[in-house]
C-alpha positions as CSV (number, residue, x, y, z in Angstrom):
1,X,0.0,0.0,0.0
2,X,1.2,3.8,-0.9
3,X,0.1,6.5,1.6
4,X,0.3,9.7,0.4
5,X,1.0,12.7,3.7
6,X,1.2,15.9,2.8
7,X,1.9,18.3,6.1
8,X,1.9,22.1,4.7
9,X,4.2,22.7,1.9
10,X,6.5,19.2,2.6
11,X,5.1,16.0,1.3
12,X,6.2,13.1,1.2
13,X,5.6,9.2,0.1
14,X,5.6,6.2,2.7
15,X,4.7,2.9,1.7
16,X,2.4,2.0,4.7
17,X,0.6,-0.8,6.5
18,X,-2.9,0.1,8.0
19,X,-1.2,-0.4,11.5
20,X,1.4,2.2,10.7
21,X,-1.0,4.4,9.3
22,X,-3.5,4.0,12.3
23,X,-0.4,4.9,14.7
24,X,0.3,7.6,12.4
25,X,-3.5,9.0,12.9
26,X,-3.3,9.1,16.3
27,X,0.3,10.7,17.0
28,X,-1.5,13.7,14.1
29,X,-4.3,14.3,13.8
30,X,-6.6,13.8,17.4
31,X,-6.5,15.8,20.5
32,X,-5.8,19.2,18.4
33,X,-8.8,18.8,15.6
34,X,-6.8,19.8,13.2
35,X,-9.0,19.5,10.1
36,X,-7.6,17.3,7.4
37,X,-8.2,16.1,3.9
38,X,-8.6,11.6,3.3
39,X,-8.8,10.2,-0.1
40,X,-9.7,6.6,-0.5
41,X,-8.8,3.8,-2.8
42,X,-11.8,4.5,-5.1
43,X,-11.4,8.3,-4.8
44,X,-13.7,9.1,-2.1
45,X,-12.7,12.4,-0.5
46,X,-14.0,13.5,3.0
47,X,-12.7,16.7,4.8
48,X,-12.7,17.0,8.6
49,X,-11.4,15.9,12.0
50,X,-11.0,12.8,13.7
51,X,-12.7,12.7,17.1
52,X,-12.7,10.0,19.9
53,X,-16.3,9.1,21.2
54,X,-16.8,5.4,23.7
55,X,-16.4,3.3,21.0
56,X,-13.1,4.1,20.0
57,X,-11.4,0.9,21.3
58,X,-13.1,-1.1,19.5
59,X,-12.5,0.3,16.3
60,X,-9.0,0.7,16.6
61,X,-8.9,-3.2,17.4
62,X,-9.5,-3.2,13.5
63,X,-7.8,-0.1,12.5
64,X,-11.1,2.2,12.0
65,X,-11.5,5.7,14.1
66,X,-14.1,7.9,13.9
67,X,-14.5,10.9,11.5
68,X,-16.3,14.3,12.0
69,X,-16.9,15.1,8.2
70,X,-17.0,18.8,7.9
71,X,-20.5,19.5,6.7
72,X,-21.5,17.7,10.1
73,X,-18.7,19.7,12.1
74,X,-21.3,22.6,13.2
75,X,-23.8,20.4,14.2
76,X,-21.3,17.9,16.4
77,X,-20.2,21.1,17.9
78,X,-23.8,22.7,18.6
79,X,-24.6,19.2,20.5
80,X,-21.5,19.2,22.8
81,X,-21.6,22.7,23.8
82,X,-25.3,22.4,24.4
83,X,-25.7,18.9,25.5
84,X,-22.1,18.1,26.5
85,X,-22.4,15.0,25.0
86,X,-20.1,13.2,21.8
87,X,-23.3,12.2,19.4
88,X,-21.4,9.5,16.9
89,X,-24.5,9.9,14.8
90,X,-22.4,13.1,13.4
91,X,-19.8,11.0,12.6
92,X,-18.5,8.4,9.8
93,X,-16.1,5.4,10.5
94,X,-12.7,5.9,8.6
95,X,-10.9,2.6,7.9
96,X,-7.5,2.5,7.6
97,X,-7.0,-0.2,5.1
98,X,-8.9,2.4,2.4
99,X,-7.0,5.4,2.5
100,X,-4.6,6.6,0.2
101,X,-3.7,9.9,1.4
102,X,-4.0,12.0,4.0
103,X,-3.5,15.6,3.5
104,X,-3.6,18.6,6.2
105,X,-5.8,21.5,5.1
């Protein structure tokens, strides 16, 4: 597998597993919500953040996490601030094994 990471104006190529890119995910992209670009296998494109909601064990187990697409991003916020709760209903599952690049925006 190819993973293509592009982090501002550097990018590079790594030849990946979905193990490495998993790790990869986490050390990047969670805690700060920085908003990022994934491209699948068969071209699908989402833009947003990955986020961490109770189930997030589980999917790592096989190399999933959970994705706040953009066009959801407002409402997911609304809900926590209101509610103070992480609704997973605003969220897709990414899996690792389909991407094939990872770009920040």
């Amino acid at each position: 597998m190819r993973l293509f990471l592009c982090t501002f104006a550097k990018s590079i190529y790594f030849k990946m597993t979905k193990k490495e890119i998993a790790e990869y995910i986490e050390k990047e992209f969670f805690i700060t919500y920085k908003e990022v670009k994934i491209t699948y296998k068969d071209r699908k494109i989402f833009y947003g953040f990955f986020q961490n909601f109770e189930d997030k064990k589980e999917l790592q187990k096989d190399f999933k996490f959970r994705f706040v697409p953009n066009n959801n991003a407002v409402t997911f916020h609304t809900e926590l601030i209101s509610k103070g709760n992480l609704n997973p209903k605003h969220s897709i599952i990414i899996d690792c094994a389909e991407i094939a690049k990872i770009e920040l925006v």
